[in-house]
C-alpha positions in Angstrom: 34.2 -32.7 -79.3 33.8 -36.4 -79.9 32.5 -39.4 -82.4 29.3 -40.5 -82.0 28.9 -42.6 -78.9 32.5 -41.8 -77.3 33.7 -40.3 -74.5 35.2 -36.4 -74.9 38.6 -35.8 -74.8 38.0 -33.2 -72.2 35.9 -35.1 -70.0 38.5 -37.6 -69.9 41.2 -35.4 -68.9 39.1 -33.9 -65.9 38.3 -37.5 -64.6 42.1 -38.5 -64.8 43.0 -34.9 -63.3 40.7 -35.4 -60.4 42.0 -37.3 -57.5 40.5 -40.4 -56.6 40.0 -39.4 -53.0 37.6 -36.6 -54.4 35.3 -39.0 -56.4 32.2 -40.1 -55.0 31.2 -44.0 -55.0 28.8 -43.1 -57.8 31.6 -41.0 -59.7 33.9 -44.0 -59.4 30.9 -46.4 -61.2 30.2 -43.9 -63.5 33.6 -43.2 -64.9 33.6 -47.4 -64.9 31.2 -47.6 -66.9 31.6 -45.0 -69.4 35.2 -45.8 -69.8 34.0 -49.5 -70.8 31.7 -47.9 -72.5 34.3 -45.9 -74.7 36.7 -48.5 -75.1 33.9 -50.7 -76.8 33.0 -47.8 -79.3 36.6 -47.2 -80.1 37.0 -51.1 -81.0 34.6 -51.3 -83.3 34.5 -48.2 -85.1 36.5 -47.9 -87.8 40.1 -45.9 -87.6 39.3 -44.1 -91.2 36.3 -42.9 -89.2 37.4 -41.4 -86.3 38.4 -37.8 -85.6 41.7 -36.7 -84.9 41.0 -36.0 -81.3 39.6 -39.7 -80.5 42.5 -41.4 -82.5 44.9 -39.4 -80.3 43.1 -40.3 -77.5 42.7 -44.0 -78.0 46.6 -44.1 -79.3 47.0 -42.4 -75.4 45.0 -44.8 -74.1 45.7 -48.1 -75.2 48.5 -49.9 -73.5 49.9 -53.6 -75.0 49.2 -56.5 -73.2 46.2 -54.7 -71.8 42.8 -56.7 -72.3 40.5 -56.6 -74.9 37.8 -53.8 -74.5 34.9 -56.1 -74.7 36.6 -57.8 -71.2 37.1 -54.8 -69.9 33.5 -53.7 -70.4 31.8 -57.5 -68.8 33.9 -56.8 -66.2 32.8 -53.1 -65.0 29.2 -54.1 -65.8 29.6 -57.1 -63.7 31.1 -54.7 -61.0 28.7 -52.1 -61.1 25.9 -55.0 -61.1 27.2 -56.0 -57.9 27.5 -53.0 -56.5 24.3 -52.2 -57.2 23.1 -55.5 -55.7 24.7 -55.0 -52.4 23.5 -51.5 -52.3 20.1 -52.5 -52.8 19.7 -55.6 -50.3 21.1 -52.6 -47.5 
């Protein structure tokens, strides 16, 4: 189970457990996104209000010196934008 606009625990375990050669293009974006996606919803919500699960998870997950979430987020938009750009003029 997770908080209200985060990614589950479990989900995120399969995607790490799942090789990279076994990922489609569209897996690869996806787990981009949502992981952006996650990392922005852990940021802002409040510690006190998170469930035990999801402050394990973002303690896991969280490295120092790593950029900020909202970074980290432009950046996979920006990449899936292009992707989807090239994809699209053929």
């Amino acid at each position: 189970m997770s908080d209200l606009g985060r990614k589950d625990f479990s989900d995120k375990a399969e995607e790490k457990l799942t090789p990279d050669s076994q990922k489609s293009l569209f897996d690869k974006t996806k787990e981009g996104v949502t992981d952006a996606g996650d990392k922005v919803a852990g940021s802002v919500q409040p510690s006190d209000d998170k469930s035990i699960s999801q402050k394990l998870s973002d303690s896991t997950s969280t490295k120092p010196g790593e950029e900020s979430y909202l970074d980290t987020a432009k950046k996979t938009v920006e990449d899936a934008v292009q992707y989807i750009e090239k994809t699209a003029e053929g």
